[in-house]
N, C-alpha and C positions, 0 to 999 in steps of 0.2 A: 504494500500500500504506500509503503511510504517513499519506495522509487516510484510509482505511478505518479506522484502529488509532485515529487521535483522533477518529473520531464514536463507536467504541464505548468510547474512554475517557469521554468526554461523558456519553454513555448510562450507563454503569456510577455513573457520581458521582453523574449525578441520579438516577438509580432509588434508590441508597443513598440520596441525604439525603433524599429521599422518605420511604421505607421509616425510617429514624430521626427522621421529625416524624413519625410515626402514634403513637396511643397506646398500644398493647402491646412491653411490654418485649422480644418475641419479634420483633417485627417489626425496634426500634433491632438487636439482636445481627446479623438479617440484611442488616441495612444497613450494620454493620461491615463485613460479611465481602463485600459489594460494593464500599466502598470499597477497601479492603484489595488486589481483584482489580485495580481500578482503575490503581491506585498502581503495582500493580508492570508493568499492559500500559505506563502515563506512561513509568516507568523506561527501556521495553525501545524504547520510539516515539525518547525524548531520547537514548537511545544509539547513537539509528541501525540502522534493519532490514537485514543485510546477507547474501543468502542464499550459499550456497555457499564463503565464503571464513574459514579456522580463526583463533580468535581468536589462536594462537600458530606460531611458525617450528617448525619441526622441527630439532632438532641436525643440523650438517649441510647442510639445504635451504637451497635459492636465496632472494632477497628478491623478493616480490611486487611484480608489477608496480601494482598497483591496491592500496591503505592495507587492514588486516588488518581481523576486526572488531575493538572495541571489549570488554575482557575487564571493565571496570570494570560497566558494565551489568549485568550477569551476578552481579557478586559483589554489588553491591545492592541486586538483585530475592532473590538468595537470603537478605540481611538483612530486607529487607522482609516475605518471606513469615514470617520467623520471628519478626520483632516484630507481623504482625498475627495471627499463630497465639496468643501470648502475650495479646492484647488481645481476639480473640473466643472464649479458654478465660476469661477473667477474667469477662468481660462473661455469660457460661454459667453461671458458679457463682453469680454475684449473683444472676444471674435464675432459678435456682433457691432460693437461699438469702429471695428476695425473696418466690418464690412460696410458699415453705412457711410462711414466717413470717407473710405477710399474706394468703394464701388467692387472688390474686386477679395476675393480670399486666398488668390495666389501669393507667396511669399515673394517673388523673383519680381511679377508688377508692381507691389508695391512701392512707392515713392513718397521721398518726404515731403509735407505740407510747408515746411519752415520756405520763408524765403531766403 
């Protein structure tokens, strides 16, 4: 399982930096939001895949025999998801903010406004 999870971490990074060397501005946004995906399977691989077993005791309940999962994992994939939701809403408003202003979403047409 856990070589399946790093060849589609693999996969996901280079499709992303892929997809963010092309020239349209549309293309970088969705190459964010594959790294982004990327980032948080990394998180969930380094914290260890662990099926069936609750990241916490129950008041009360026995101690496991076999180590719990891993609650830290958990808590920063849910960071993660929220700093890359903030980074491909940002990355959305330029590139409309980009496209309205200069007509055009290709990287190479662009031209500066400055005189």
């Amino acid at each position: 399982m856990t070589v399946l999870l790093a060849i589609v971490v693999g996969g996901l990074y280079a499709s992303g930096l892929f997809l963010m060397l092309r020239r349209s501005i549309v293309k970088l946004a969705f190459g964010l939001v594959l790294l982004g995906h990327g980032t948080n399977l990394l998180i969930l691989t380094a914290g260890g895949v662990v099926r069936g077993r609750p990241p916490l005791i129950p008041r009360g309940g026995e101690v496991f025999h076999a180590p719990p999962a891993d609650p830290m994992a958990q808590a920063l994939i849910l960071t993660a998801i929220v700093i890359s939701f903030a980074v491909v809403a940002f990355a959305v408003v330029l590139l409309h903010r980009v496209h309205r202003t200069m007509g055009s979403d290709d990287i190479d047409s662009l031209e500066s406004t400055d005189p």
